[in-house]
Each structure stands twice: as C-alpha cells, then as structure tokens.
C-alpha positions in Angstrom: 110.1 109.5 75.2 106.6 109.0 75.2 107.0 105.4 76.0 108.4 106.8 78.9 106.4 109.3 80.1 103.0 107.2 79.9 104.9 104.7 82.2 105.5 107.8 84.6 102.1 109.3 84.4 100.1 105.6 85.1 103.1 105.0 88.0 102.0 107.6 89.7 98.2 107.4 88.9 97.7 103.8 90.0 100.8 102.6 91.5 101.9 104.9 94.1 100.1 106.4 97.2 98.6 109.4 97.8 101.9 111.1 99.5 103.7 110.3 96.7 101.3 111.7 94.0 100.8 114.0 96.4 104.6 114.6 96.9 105.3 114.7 92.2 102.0 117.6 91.9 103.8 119.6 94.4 106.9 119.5 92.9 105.6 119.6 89.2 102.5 122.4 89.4 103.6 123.9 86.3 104.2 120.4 84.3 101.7 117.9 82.4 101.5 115.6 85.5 99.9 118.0 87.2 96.8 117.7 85.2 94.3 114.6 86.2 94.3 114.2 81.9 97.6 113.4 81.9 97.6 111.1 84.8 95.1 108.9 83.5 95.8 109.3 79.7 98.9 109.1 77.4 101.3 112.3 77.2 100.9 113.5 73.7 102.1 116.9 74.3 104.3 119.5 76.4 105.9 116.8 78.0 107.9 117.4 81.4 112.0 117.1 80.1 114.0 114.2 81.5 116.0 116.2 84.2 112.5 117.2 86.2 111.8 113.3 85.7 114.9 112.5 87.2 114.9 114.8 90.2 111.2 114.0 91.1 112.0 110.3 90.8 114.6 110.5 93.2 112.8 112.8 95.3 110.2 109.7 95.9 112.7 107.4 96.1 114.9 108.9 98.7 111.9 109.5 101.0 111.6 107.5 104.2 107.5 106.8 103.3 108.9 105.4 99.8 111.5 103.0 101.3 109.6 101.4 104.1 106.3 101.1 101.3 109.1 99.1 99.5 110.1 96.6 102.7 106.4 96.3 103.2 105.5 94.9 99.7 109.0 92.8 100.0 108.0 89.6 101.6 105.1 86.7 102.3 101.6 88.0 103.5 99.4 85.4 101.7 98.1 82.5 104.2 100.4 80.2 102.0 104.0 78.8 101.7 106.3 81.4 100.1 107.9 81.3 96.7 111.3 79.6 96.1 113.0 82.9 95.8 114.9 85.8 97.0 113.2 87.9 99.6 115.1 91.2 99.4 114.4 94.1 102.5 116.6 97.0 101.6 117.9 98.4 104.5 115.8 96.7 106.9 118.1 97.2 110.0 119.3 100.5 109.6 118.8 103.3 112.1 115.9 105.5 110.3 112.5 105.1 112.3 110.1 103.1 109.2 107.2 101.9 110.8 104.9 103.8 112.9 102.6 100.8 114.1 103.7 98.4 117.0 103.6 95.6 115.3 104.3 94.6 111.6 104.8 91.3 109.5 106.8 91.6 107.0 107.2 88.2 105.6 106.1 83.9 106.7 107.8 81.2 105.8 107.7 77.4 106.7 109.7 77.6 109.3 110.2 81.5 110.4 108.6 85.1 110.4 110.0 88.3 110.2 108.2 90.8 112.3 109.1 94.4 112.7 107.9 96.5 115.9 108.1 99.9 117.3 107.4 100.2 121.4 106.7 104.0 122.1 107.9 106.4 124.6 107.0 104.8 127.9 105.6 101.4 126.3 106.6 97.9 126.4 106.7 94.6 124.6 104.5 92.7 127.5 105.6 90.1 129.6 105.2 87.0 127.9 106.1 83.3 127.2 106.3 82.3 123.1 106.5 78.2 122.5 109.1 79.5 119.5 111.9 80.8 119.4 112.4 84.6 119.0 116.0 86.7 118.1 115.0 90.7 118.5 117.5 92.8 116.7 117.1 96.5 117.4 117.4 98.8 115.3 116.5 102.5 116.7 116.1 104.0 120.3 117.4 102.2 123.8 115.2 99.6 126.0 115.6 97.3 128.7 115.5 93.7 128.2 114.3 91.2 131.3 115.0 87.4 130.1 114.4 85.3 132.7 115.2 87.7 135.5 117.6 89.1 134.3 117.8 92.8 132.9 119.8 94.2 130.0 120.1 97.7 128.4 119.5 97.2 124.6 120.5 99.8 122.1 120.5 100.1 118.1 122.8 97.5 117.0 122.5 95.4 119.7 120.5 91.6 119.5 118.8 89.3 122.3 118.1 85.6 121.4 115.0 84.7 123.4 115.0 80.4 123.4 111.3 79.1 123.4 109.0 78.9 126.8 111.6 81.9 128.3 109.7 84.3 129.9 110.8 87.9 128.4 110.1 91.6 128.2 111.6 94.5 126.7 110.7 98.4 128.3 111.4 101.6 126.2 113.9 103.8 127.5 114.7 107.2 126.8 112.7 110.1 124.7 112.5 108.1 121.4 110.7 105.0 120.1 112.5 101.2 120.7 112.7 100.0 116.9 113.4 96.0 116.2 113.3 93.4 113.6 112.3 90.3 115.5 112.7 86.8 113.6 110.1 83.8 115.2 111.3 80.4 114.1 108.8 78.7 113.6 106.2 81.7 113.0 103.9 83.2 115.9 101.3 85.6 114.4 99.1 85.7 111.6 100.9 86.6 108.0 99.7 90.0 107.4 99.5 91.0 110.9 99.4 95.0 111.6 98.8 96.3 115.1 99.2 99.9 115.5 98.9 99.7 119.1 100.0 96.7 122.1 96.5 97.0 123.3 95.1 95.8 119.6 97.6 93.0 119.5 96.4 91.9 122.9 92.8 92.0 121.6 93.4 89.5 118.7 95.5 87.6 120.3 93.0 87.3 123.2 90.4 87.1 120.7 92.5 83.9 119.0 92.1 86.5 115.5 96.4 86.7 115.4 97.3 83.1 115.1 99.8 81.5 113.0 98.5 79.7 109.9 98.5 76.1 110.3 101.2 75.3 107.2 104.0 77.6 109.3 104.0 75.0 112.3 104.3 71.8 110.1 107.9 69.7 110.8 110.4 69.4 108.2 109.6 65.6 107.4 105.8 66.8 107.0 106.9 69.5 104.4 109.4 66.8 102.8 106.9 64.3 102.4 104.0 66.9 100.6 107.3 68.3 98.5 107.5 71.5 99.7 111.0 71.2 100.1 113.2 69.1 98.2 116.8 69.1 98.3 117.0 69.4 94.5 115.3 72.5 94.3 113.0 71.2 91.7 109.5 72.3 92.3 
C-alpha cells in the first residue's frame, strides 16, 4: 500500500502536467495528495483508500488532454533513426478533436512520417507541391480536396493519396475544425515539428528551419549498406 501510494504521489508530482495535477487536487481536496508534502515525499500516513485512487486514475485517463499527451510521447522526435520496435498510437484515427495546433509530428522514420493537422474554421492546407508522397486520412470535420484540378468533399473517415510533384489543397468546410493524420513517405518536415498556426509553418519553412533530417531521405541500399536495416533483424 505504501509502495503504491509513493508511486501515485511522485506520478503526479513529476510525471504528469499541470491539468492533470491540477485535475487529482480538485478531485482529492480533502485527501493527502492534496498537500505539496505528500506530493514530493513518501505517504506515511492517512493515506487516500484504493477506491478514490481508482476513480481519480481513471478520471485522468479517460480525459481527452490525457490521451492525446499519450499519442504525443508515442513515436520518433529525436533527429535519429527510430528504434526497432512497436510504435503504438491509441486511437489515433478516431473522431474526438486531439490536437489544437495546425501541425504536429508525431513520429520519423527512414522512410515515412506521421504528421497530424488540424485546419480551422475557414482555413486551409495551402496550395502546394511535396517531392514525396503524401496519404491524408481525416479524421474529424468536412473539407474540400483539389488534387490536380479536381475537387472532392472529404469527410471523417474518408482518405486522399496525394502521389509526389501533384499539386494539392484541402479547404475547411463547415462550422468545425478539418482533423487528419497525414503519412509522408519519405518524410517532409523536421521530427519534432509543432506549428500552431499555417502562417508559422510557412515561416520555417520559408525560413528553411522545418526541413527533413538528412537520414529520413537516404535510399534503401544506403541504409542496407550502413546496417540500418537488415533482413535478419539483428541489430
């Protein structure tokens, strides 16, 4: 028990953000957690029971702020080749609004990037031209998509493959934020890349700050030959 409730006071002390020890001092006024002591020192005494625990936990955990904190920490954002692993992003394309800021990466690796973006009421993606390929899967609100001249309603659930040097650009439509997870093969910005606004991204970009790193736009016999990948998995 008091293994356990150290592990929950220091969680919530240094592990969390401020909405969320925000969210458990709220909830708890009358407990030990609610003293800056206990949050920063073992729990020797009056300890909060296990049920108050358990509903605060999954008070934090059901939260929108908790869940997209989670898909944020989830993937690659060091200028390096991933890990030979699992990246995991727990209901990634679901219809609940996450983000907030226009553009997000959300993980790099040798050969693609997963970006997620959110075009407000009224705003756009910007007419453009990528030398990668680019697969936009929407997740929240409706749009229209021009591809080459030609225009398409979009909608939650719906996916446009954009083939590289294809002119493209998708319009927000409606009262509510256009939502997408868009996949560049091989990558196009920078790996930790946030723009809250278009108007920043067009900055860096113009400014040549949001470029992809150098070891996302290497060919697969370059990255066979430095053992970077290997068929037999043994790194």
């Amino acid at each position: 028990m008091l293994k356990t409730a150290q592990f929950t006071s220091y969680r919530l002390a240094h592990h969390t953000p401020s909405y969320y020890r925000a969210t458990s001092l709220a909830l708890n006024h009358t407990s030990p957690l609610h003293s800056s002591t206990h949050l920063h020192s073992p729990v020797t005494t009056s300890q909060p029971s296990t049920k108050s625990k358990s509903k605060l936990q999954t008070h934090i955990e059901d939260s929108p702020e908790y869940k997209t904190d989670l898909i944020k920490m989830a993937g690659n954002k060091k200028n390096a080749p991933p890990e030979h692993e699992m990246v995991y992003f727990k209901q990634l394309a679901s219809s609940v609004r996450r983000f907030g800021d226009f553009r997000t990466v959300l993980h790099t690796g040798l050969y693609s990037q997963v970006v997620a973006m959110e075009v407000p009421v009224g705003g756009d993606i910007g007419d453009e031209v990528h030398t990668v390929d680019q697969i936009l899967l929407f997740t929240h609100g409706k749009g229209l998509a021009t591809v080459s001249g030609k225009d398409q309603e979009v909608a939650a659930g719906d996916v446009v493959v954009v083939p590289a040097g294809t002119q493209h650009q998708f319009v927000t439509k409606g009262d509510e934020p256009l939502e997408l997870i868009t996949i560049y093969a091989p990558a196009e910005h920078k790996t930790d890349t946030v723009h809250k606004t278009k108007e920043e991204g067009d900055k860096e970009e113009d400014d040549g700050i949001d470029e992809a790193p150098e070891w996302s736009q290497q060919s697969k016999k370059s990255n066979e030959e430095a053992g970077l990948v290997r068929e037999d998995a043994k790194y």
